[in-house]
C-alpha distance (Angstrom), angle and dihedral (degrees) to the residues before:
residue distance angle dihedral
X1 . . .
X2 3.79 . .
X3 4.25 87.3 .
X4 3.59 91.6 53.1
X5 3.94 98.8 50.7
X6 4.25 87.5 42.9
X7 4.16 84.1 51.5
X8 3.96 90.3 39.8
X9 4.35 95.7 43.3
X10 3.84 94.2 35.4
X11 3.56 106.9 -179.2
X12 3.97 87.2 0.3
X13 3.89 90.4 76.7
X14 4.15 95.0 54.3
X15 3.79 87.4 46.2
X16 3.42 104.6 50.8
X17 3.89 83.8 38.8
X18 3.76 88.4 57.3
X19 3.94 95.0 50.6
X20 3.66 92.8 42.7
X21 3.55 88.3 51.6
X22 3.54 94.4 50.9
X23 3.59 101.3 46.7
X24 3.81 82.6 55.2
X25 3.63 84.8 62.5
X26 3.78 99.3 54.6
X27 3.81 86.9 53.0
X28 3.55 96.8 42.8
X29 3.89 121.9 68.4
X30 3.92 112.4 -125.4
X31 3.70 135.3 53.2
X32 3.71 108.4 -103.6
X33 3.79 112.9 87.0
X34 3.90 89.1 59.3
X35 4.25 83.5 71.9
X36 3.34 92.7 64.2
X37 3.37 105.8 34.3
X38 3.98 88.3 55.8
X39 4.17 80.0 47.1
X40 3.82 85.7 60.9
X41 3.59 103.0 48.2
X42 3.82 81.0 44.2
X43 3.41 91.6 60.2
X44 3.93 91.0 42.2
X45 3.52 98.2 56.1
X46 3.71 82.9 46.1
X47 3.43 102.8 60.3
X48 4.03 96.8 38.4
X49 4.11 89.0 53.1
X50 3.94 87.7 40.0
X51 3.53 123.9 15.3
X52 3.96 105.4 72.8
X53 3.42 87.6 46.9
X54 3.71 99.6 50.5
X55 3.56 95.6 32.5
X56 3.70 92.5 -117.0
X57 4.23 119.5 179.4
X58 3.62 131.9 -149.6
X59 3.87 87.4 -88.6
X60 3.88 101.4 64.9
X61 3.73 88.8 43.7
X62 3.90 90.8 51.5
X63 3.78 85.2 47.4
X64 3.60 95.6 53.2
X65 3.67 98.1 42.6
X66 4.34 85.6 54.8
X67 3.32 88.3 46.7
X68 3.75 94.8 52.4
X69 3.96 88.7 39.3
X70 3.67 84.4 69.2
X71 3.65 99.2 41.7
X72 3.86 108.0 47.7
X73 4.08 93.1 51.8
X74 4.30 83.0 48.9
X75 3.74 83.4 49.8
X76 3.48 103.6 41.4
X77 3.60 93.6 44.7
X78 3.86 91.0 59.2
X79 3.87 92.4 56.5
X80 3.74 111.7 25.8
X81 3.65 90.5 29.3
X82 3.92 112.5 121.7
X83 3.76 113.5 -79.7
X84 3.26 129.6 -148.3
X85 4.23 109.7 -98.5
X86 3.46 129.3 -177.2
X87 4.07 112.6 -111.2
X88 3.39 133.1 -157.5
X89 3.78 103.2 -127.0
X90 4.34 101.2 28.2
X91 4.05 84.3 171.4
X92 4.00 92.2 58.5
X93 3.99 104.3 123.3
X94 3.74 87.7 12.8
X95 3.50 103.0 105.5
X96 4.16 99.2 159.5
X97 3.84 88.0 46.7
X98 3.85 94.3 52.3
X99 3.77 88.9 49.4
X100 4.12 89.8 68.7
X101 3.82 113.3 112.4
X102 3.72 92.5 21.2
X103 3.64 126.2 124.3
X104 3.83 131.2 -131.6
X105 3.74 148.0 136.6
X106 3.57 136.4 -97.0
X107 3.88 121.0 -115.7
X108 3.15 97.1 -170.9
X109 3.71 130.1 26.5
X110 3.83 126.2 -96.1
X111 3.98 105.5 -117.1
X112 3.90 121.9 -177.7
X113 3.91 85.8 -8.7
X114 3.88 97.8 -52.0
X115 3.68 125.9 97.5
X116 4.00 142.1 139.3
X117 3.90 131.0 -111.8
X118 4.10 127.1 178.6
X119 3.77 117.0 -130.2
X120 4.14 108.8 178.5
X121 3.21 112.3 -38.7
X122 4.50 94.6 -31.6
X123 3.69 123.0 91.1
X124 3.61 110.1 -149.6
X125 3.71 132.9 -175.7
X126 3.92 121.7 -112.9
X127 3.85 141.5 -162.1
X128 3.37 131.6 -153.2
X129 4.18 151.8 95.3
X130 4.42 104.5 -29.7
X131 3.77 111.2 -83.0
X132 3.98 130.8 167.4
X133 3.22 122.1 -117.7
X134 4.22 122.9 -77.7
X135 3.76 88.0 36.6
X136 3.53 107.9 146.2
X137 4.26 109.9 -127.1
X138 3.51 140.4 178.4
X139 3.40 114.2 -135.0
X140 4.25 114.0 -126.9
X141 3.33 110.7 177.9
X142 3.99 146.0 9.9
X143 4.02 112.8 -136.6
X144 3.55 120.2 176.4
X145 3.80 103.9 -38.2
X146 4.01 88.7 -32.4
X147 3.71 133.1 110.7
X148 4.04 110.2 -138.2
X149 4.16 104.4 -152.1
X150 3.58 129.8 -175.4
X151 3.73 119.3 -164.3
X152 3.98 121.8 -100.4
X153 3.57 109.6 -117.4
């Protein structure tokens, strides 16, 4: 049923498929549907400059409208994409990295490299050379959910 109304419409199908597909985008938060919708019209325009003339069937113009379904996304990716921007606060929701160059004391001692220290109300775990506890630290680095702390001389 779908065949025969793509062989009966022609290039009517793609187009109307594009528009459809593009007023699905307006109502639909995101910015993907517009890629295929633009593949559609495409593959409209396409097959009413091309396809009476070359004799084309449903088939080629399903092939190029897949083929341009993977192609405009690629595309569109690579130029409206997200780019990197500058931003005012690059630590926000970065709580071990904005910890760096702090100091702060050790609750409990660092044994074989692994120890403890309290910063406001958070406990978080630290690395670093062994140290008792209540050695004051300053905290160098943030690896993987761990505080790295040297002692303060």
């Amino acid at each position: 049923m779908i065949v025969t109304l793509i062989e009966q419409s022609g290039h009517w199908s793609w187009i109307v498929l594009g528009l459809i597909l593009l007023v699905l985008e307006v109502l639909l938060p995101g910015i993907f549907l517009v890629w295929f919708g633009a593949a559609a019209l495409v593959t409209g325009t396409f097959v009413l400059l091309l396809g009476s003339a070359l004799g084309l069937g449903w088939q080629v113009s399903l092939l190029v409208f897949l083929v341009l379904s993977v192609i405009f996304p690629l595309v569109g990716r690579r130029f409206f994409g997200s780019s990197k921007r500058e931003v005012d606060q690059p630590l926000l929701n970065r709580r071990g990295d904005q910890l760096v160059g702090q100091r702060a004391v050790l609750i409990e001692a660092v044994v074989n490299g692994h120890g403890r220290l309290k910063i406001n109300d958070t406990i978080w775990r630290v690395k670093g050379a062994d140290m008792p506890a209540g050695t004051s630290v300053l905290i160098t680095a943030f690896d993987q959910g761990t505080l790295v702390v040297e002692p303060l001389v």
